[in-house]
gemmi code that builds the backbone of each chain (N, CA, C; Angstrom):
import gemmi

chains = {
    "A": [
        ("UNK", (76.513, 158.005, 58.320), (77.569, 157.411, 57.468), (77.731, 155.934, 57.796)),
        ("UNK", (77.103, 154.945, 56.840), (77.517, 153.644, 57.413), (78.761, 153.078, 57.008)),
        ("UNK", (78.498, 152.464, 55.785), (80.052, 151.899, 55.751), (80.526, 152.656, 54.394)),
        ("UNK", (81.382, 153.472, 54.858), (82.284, 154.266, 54.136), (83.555, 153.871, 53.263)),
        ("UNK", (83.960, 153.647, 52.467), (85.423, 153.782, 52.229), (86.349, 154.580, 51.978)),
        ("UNK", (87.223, 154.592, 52.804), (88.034, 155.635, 53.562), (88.998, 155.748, 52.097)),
        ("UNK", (89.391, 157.016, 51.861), (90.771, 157.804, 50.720), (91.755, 157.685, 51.489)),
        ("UNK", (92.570, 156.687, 51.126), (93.985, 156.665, 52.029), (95.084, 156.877, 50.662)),
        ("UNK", (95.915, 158.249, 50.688), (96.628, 158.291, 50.262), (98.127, 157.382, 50.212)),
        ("UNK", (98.820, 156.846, 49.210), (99.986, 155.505, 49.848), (100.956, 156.451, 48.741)),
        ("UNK", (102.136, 156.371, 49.688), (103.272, 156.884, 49.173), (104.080, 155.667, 49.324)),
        ("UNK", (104.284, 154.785, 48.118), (104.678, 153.481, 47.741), (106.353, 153.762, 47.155)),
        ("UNK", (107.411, 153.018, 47.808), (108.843, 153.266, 47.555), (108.813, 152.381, 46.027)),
        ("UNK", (109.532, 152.996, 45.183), (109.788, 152.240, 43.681), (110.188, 150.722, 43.992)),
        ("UNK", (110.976, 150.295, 45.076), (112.085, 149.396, 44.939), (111.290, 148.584, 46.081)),
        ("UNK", (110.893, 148.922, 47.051), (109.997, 148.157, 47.686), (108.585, 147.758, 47.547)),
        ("UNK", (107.917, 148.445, 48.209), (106.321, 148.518, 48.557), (106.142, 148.182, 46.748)),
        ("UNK", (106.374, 149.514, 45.988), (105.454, 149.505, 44.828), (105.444, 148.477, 44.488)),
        ("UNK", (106.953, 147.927, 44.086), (106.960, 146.052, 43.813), (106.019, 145.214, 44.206)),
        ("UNK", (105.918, 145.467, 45.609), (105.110, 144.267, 46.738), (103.592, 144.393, 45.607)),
        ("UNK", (103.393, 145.866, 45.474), (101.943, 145.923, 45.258), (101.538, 145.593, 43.962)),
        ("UNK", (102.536, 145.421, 43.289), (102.659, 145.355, 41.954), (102.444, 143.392, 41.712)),
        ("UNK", (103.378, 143.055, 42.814), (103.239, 141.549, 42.998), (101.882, 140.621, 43.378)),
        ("UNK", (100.902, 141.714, 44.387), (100.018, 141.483, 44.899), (98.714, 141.734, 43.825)),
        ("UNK", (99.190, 142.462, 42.262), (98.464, 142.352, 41.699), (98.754, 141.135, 40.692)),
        ("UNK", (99.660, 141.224, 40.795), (99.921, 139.609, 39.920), (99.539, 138.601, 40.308)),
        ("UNK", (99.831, 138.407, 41.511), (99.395, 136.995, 42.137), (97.932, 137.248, 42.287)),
        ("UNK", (97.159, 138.276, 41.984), (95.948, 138.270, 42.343), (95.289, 137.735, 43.960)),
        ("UNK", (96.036, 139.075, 44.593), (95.544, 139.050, 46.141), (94.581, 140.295, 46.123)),
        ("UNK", (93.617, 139.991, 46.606), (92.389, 140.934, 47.191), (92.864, 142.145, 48.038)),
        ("UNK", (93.015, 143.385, 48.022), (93.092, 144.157, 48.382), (92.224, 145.804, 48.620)),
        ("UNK", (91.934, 146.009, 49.863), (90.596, 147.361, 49.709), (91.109, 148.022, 48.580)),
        ("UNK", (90.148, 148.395, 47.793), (90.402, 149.545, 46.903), (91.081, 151.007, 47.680)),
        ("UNK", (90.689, 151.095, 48.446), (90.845, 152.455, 49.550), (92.046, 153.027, 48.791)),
        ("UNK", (92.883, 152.957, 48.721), (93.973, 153.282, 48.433), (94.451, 153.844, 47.086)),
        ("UNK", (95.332, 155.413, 46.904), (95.907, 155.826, 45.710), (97.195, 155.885, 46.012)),
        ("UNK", (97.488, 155.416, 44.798), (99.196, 155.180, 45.393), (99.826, 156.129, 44.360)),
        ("UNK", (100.525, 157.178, 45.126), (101.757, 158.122, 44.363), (103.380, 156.863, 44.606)),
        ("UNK", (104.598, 156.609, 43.789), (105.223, 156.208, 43.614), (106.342, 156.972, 43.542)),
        ("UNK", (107.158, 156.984, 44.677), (108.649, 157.793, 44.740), (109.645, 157.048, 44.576)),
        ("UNK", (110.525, 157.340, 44.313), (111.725, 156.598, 43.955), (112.522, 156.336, 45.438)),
        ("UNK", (112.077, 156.554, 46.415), (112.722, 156.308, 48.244), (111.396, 156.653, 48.865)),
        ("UNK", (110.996, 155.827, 49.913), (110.367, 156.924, 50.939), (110.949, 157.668, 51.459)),
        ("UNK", (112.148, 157.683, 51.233), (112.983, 158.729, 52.914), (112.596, 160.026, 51.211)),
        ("UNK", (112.150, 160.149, 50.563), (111.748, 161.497, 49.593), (110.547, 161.991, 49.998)),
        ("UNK", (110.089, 161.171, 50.835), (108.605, 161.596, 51.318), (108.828, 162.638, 52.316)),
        ("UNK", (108.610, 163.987, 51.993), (108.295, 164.511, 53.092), (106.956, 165.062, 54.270)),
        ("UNK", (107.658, 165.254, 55.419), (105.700, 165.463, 55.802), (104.953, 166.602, 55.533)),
        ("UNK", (105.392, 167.400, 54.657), (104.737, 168.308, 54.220), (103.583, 167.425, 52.997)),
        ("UNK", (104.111, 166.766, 52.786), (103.398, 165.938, 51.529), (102.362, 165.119, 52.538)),
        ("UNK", (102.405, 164.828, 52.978), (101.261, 164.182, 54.083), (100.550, 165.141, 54.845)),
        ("UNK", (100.765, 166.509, 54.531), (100.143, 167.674, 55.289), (98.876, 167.985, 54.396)),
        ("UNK", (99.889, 167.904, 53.016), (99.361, 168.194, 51.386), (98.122, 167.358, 51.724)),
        ("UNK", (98.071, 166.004, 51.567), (97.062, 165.047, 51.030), (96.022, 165.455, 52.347)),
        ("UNK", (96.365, 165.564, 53.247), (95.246, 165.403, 54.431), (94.312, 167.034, 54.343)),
        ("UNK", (95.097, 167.981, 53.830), (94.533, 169.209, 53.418), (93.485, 169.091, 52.031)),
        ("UNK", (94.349, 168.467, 51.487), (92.976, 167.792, 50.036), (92.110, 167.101, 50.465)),
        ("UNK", (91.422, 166.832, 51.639), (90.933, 165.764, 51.913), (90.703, 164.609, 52.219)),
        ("UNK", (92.164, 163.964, 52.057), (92.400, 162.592, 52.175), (91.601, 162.201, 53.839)),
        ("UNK", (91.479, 160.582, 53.974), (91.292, 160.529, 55.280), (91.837, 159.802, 55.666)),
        ("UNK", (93.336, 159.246, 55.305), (94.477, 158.780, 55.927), (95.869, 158.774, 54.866)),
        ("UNK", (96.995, 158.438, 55.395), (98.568, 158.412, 54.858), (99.037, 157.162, 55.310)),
        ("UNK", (99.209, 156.264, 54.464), (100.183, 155.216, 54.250), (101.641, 155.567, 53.403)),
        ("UNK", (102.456, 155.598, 54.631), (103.797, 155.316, 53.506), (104.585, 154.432, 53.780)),
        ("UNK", (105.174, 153.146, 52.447), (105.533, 152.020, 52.871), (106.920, 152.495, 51.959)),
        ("UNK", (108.037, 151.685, 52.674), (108.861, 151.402, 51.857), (109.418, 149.939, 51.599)),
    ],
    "B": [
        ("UNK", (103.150, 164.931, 66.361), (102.217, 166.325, 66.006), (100.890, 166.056, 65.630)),
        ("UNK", (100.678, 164.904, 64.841), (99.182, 164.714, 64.732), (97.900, 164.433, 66.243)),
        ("UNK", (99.092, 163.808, 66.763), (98.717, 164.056, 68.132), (98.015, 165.204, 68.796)),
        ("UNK", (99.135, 166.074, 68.745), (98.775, 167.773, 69.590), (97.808, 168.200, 68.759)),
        ("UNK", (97.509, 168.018, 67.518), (96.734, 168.906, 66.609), (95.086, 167.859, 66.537)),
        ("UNK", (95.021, 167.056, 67.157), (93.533, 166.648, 67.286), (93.884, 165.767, 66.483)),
        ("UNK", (94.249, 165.522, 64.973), (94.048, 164.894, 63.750), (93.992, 163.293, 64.475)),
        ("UNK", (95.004, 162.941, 65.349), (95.371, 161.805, 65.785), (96.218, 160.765, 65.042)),
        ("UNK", (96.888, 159.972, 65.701), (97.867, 159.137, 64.928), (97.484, 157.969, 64.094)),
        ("UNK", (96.624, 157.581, 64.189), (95.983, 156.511, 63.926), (95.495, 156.835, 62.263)),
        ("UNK", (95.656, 158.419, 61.578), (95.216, 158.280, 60.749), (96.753, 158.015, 59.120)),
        ("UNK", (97.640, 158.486, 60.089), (98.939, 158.055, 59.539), (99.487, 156.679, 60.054)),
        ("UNK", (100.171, 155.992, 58.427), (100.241, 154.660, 59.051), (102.087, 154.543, 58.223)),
        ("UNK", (102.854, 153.912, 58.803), (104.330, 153.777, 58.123), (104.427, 152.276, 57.910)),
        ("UNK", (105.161, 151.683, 57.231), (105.373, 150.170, 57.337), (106.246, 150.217, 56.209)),
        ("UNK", (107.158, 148.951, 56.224), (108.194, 148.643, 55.355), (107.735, 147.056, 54.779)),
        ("UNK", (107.471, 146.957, 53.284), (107.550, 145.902, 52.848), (108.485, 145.727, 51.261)),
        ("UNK", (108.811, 144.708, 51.673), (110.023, 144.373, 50.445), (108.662, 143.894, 49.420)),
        ("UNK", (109.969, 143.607, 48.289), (109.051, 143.354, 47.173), (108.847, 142.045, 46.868)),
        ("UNK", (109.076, 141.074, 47.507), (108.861, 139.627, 47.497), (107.802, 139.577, 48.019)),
        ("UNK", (107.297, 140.561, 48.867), (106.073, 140.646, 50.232), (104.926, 140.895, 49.315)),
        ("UNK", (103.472, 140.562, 48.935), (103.021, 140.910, 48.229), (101.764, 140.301, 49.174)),
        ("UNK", (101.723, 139.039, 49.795), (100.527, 139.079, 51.206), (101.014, 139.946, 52.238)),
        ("UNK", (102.443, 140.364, 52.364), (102.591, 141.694, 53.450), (101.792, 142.926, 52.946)),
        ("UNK", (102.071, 143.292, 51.711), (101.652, 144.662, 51.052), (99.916, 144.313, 51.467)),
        ("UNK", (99.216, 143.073, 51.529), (98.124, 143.362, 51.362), (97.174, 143.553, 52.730)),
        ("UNK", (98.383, 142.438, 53.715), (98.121, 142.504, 54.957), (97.859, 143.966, 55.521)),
        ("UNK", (99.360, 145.186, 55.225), (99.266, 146.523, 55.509), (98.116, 147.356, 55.367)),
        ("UNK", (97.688, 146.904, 54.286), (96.844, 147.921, 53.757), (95.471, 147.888, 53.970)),
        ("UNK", (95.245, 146.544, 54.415), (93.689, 145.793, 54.799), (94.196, 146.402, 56.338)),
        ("UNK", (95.005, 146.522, 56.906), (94.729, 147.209, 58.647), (95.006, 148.795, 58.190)),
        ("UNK", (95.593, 149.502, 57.533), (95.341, 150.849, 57.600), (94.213, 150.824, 57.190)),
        ("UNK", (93.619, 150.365, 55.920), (92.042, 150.965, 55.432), (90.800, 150.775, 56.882)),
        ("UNK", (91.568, 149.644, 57.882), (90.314, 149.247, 59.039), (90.647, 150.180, 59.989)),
        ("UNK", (91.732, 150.894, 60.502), (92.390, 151.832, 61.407), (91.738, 153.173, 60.986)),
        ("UNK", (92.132, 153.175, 59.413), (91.212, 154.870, 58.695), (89.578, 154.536, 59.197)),
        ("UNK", (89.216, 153.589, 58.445), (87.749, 153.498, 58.768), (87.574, 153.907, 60.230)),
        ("UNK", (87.742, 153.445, 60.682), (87.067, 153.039, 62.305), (87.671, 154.723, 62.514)),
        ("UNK", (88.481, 155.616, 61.952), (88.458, 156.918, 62.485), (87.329, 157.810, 61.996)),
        ("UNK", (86.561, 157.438, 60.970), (85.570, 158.129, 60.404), (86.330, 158.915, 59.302)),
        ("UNK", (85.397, 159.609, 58.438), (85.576, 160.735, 57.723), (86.447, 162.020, 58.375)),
        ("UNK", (87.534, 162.370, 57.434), (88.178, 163.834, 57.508), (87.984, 165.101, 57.053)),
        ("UNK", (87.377, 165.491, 57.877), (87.342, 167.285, 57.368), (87.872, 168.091, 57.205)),
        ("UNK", (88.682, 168.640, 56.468), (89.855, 169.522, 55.966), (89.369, 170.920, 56.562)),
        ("UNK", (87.975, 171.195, 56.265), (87.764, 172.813, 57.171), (87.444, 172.506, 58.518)),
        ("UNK", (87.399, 171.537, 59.125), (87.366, 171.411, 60.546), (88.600, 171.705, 61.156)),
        ("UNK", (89.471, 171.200, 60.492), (91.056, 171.401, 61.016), (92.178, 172.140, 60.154)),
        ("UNK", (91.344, 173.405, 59.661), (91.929, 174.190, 59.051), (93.320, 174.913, 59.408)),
        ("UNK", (92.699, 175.364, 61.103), (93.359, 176.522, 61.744), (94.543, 175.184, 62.099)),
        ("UNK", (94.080, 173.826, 62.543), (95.685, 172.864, 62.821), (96.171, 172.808, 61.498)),
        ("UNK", (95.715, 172.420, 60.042), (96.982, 171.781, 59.227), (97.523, 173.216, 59.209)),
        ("UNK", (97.026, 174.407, 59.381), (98.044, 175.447, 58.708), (99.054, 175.651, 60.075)),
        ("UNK", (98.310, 175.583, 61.351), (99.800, 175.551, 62.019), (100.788, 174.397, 61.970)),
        ("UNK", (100.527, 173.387, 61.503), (101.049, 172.121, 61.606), (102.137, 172.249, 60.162)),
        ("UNK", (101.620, 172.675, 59.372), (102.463, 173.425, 58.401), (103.864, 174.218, 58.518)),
        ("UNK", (103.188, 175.237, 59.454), (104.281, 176.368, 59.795), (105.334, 175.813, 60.634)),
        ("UNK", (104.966, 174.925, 61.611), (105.925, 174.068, 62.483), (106.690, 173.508, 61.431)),
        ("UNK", (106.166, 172.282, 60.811), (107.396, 171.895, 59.879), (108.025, 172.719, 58.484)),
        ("UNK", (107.712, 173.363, 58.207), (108.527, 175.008, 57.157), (109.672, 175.715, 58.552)),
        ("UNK", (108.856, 176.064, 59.362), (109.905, 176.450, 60.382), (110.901, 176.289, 61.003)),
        ("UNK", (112.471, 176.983, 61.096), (113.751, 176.553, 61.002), (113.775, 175.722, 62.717)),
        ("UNK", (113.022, 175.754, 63.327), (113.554, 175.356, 65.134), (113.283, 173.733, 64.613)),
        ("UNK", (112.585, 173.452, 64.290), (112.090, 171.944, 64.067), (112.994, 171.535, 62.971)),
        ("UNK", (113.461, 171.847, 62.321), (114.700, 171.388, 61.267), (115.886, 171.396, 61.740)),
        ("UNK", (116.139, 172.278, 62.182), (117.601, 172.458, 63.520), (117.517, 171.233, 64.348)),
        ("UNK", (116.351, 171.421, 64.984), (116.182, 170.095, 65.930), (116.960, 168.554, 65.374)),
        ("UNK", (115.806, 168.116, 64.454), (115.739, 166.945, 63.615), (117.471, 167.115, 62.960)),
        ("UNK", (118.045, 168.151, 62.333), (119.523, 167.729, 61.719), (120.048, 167.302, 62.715)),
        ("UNK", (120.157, 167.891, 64.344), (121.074, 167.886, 65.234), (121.001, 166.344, 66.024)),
        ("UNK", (119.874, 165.952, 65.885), (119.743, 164.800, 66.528), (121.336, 163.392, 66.657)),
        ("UNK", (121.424, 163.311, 65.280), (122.166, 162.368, 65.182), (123.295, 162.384, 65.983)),
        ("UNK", (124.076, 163.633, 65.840), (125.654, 164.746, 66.579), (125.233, 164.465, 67.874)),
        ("UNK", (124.542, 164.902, 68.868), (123.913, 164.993, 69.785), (124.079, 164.081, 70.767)),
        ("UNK", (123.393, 162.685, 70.202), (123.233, 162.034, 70.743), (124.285, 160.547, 70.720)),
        ("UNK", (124.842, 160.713, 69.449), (125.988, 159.674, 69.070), (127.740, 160.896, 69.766)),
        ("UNK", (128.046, 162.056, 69.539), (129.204, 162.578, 69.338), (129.116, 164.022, 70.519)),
        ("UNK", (127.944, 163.822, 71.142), (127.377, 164.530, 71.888), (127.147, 165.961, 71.948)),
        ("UNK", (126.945, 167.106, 73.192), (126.513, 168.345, 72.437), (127.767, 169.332, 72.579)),
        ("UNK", (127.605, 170.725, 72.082), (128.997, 171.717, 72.857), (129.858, 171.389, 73.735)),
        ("UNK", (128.906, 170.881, 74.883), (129.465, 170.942, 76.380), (130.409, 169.504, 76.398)),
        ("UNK", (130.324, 168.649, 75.460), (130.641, 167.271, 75.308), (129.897, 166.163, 75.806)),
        ("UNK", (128.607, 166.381, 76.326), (127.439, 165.832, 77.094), (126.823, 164.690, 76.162)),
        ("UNK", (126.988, 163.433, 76.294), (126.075, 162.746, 75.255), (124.977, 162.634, 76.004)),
        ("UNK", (123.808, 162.601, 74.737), (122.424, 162.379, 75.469), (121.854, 161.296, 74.607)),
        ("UNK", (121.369, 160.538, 75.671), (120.565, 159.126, 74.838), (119.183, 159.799, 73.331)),
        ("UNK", (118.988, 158.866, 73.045), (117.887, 159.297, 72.044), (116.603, 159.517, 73.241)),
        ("UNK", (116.342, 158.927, 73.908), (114.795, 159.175, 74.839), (114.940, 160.554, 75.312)),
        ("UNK", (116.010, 160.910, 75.950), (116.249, 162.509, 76.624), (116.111, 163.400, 75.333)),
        ("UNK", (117.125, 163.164, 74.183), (116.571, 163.964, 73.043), (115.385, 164.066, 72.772)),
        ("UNK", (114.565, 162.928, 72.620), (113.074, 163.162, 71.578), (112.530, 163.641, 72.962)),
        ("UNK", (112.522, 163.639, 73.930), (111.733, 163.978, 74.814), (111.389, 165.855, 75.209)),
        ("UNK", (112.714, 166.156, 74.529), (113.182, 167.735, 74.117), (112.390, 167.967, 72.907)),
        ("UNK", (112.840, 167.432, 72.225), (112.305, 167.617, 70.759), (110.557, 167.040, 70.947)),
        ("UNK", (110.189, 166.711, 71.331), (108.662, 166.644, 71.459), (108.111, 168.058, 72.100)),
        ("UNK", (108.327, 167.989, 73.408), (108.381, 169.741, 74.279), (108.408, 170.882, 73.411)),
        ("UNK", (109.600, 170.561, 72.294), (109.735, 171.645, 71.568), (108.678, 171.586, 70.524)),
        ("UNK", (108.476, 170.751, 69.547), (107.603, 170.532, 68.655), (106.018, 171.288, 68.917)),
        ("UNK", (105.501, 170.910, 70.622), (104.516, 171.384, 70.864), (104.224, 172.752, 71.053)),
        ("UNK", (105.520, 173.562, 71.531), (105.744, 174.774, 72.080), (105.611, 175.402, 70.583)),
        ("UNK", (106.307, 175.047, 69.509), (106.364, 175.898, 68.581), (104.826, 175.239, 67.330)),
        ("UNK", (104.040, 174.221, 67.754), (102.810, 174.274, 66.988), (101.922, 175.220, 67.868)),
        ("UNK", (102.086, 175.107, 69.264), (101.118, 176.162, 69.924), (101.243, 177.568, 69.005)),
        ("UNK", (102.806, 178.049, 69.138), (102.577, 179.434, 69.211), (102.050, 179.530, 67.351)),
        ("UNK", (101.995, 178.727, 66.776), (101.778, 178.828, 65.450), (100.074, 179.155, 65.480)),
        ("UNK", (99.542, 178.050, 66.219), (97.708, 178.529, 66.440), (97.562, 179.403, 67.087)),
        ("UNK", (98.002, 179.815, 67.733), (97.861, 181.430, 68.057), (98.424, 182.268, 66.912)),
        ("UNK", (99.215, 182.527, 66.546), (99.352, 183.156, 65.253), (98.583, 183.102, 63.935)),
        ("UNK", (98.169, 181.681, 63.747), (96.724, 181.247, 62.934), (95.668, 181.952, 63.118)),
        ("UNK", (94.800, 181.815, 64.559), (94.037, 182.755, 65.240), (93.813, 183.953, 65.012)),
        ("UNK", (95.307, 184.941, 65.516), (95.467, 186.212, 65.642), (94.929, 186.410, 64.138)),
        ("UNK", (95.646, 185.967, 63.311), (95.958, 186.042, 61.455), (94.293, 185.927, 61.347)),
        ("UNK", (93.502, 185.700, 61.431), (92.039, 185.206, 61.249), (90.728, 185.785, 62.148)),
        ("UNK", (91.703, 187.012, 62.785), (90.564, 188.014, 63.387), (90.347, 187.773, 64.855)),
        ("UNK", (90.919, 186.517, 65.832), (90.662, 186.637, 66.610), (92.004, 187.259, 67.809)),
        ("UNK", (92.000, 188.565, 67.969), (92.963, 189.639, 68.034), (93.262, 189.487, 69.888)),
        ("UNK", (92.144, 189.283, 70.935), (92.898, 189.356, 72.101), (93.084, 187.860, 72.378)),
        ("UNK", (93.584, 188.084, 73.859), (94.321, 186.438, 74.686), (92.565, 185.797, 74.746)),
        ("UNK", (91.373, 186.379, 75.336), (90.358, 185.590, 75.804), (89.352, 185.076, 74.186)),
        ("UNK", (89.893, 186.078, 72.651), (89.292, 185.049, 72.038), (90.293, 184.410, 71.326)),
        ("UNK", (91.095, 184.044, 71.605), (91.992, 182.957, 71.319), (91.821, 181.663, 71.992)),
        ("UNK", (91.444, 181.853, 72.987), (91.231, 181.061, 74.237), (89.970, 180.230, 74.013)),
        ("UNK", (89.221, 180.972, 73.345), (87.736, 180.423, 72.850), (88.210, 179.947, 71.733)),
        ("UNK", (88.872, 180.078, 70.708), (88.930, 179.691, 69.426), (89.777, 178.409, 69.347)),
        ("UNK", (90.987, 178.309, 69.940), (91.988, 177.008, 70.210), (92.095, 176.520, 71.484)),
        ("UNK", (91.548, 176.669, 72.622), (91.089, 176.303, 73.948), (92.494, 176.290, 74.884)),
        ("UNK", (93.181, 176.683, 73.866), (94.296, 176.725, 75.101), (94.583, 177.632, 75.981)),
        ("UNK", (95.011, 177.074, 77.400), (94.548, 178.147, 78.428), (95.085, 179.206, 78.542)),
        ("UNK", (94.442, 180.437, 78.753), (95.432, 181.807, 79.312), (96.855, 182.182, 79.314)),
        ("UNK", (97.021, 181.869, 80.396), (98.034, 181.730, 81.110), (99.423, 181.949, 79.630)),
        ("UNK", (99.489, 180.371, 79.474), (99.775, 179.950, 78.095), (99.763, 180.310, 77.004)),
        ("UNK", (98.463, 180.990, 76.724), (98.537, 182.057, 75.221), (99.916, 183.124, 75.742)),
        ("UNK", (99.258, 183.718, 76.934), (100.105, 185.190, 77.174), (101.485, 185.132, 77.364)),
        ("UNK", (101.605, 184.030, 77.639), (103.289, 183.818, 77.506), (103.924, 183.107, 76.208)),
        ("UNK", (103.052, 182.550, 75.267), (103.875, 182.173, 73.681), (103.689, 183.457, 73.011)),
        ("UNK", (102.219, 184.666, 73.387), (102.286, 185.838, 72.957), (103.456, 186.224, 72.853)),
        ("UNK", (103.816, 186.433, 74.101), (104.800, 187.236, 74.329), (106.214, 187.370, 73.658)),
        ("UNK", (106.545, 185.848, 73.186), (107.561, 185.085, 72.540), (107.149, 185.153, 71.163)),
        ("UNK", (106.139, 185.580, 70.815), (105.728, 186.089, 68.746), (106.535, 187.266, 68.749)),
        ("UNK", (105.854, 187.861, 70.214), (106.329, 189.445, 69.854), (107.914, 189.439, 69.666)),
        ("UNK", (108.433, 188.980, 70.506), (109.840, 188.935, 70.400), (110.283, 188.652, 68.997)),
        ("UNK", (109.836, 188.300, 68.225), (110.217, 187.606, 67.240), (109.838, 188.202, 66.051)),
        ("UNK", (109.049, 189.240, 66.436), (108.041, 190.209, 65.594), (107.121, 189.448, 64.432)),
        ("UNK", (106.482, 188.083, 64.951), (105.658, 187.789, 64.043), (103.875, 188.250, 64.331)),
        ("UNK", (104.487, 188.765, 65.796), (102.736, 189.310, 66.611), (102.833, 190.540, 67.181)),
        ("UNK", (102.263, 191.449, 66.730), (102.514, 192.851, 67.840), (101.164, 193.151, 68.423)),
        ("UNK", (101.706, 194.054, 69.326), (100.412, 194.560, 70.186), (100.234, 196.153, 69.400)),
        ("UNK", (98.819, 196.239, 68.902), (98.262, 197.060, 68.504), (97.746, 198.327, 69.312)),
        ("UNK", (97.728, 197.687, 70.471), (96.801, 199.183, 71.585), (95.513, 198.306, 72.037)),
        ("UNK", (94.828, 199.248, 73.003), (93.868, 198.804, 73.712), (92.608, 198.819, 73.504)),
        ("UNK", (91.645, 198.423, 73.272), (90.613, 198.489, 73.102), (89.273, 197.921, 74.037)),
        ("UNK", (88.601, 198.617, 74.562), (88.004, 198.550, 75.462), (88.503, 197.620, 76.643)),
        ("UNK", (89.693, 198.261, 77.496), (90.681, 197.546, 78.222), (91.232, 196.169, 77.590)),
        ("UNK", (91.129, 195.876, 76.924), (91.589, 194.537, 76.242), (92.602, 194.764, 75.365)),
        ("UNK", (93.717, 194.622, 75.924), (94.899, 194.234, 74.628), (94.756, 193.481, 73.728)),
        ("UNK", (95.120, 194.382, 72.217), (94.599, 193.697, 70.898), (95.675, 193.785, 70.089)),
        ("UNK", (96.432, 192.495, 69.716), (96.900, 192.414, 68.844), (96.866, 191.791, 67.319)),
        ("UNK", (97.980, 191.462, 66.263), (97.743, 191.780, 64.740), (99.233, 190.824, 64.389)),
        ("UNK", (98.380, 190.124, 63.577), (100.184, 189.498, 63.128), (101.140, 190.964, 61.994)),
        ("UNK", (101.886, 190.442, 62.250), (103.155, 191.658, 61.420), (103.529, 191.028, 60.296)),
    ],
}
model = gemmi.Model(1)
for chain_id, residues in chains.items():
    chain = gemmi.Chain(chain_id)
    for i, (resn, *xyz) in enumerate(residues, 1):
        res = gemmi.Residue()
        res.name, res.seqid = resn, gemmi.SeqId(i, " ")
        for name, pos in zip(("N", "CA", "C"), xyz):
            atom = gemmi.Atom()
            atom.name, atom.element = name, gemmi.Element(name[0])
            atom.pos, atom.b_iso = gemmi.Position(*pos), 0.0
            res.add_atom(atom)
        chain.add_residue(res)
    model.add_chain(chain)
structure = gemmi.Structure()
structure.add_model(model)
structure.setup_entities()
């Protein structure tokens, strides 16, 4: 396996993060693709069963920003 | 817990960025994708027998009890009127966390055919000693019974 890119699941807060990322596509900042972002309305809605979820599907990491 | 269960921490990442932050958001995400990388690929049937105990730990009422009580505890203190700092708490609540993902892989185990203490021992490496005494604490609880003997070897069966 050489250079891989890793499935990092991102549990992105509506009011924070998603913004940020939303901004970071506006301003056109470079960012790994790696990343699928589900969008909750809080992180504190994130539970770790949901990060149990994604890593059982396969994922090969959990980002959650708020 | 990702800890105790092999997965390791490094593959979960937390961070807080506001929404003005948009070289933060990108900063984050360029070190988790290099933190994931550098852990390699995840195998979901490699660590079957952990996410499902890792599961049952957090569904399970001792680890929710725990986590509500924290706040009371340690701000308004316990029964006895005892306040306890947050380090003495999590330091409980870690102890505990591990005690009750153990007895969950043994119950995983048992659930999956491997019925005495020595192939349990082979299957989740945890030692003896240790199986036979979280055994013992399923049974109580009737999520593990002992079935009878089989070629001197006590064999048990989840319930």
């Amino acid at each position: 396996m050489g250079d891989f890119e890793p499935r990092i699941v991102a549990f992105l807060c509506n009011w924070c993060a998603y913004a940020g990322a939303d901004l970071a596509g506006v301003s056109r900042l470079q960012y790994p693709p790696s990343i699928r972002t589900v969008r909750v309305m809080c992180s504190g809605r994130v539970d770790p069963m949901f990060v149990l979820e994604a890593f059982k599907d396969g994922c090969d990491g959990v980002l959650v920003a708020g | 817990m990702f800890d105790i269960a092999g997965i390791g921490k490094d593959r979960l990442h937390l961070a807080w960025v506001s929404s003005a932050e948009a070289q933060r958001f990108v900063e984050v995400v360029t070190t988790a994708t290099e933190s994931v990388k550098a852990q390699g690929k995840f195998d979901p049937k490699a660590f079957s027998f952990e996410l499902a105990a890792a599961e049952m730990t957090l569904a399970g009422e001792t680890l929710r009890w725990m986590v509500g009580k924290e706040v009371k505890i340690t701000t308004q203190g316990d029964v006895y009127g005892r306040k306890w700092d947050t380090v003495s708490f999590e330091t409980i609540l870690d102890a505990v966390l591990e005690r009750e993902y153990q007895k969950n892989l043994i119950y995983q185990a048992v659930k999956e055919g491997y019925t005495s203490v020595r192939d349990i021992n082979e299957k989740i490496g945890l030692d003896l000693k240790r199986i036979s005494y979280l055994l013992a604490d399923l049974e109580k609880t009737n999520k593990v019974g002992f079935t009878g003997m089989k070629d001197r070897i006590p064999v048990f069966a989840v319930l």
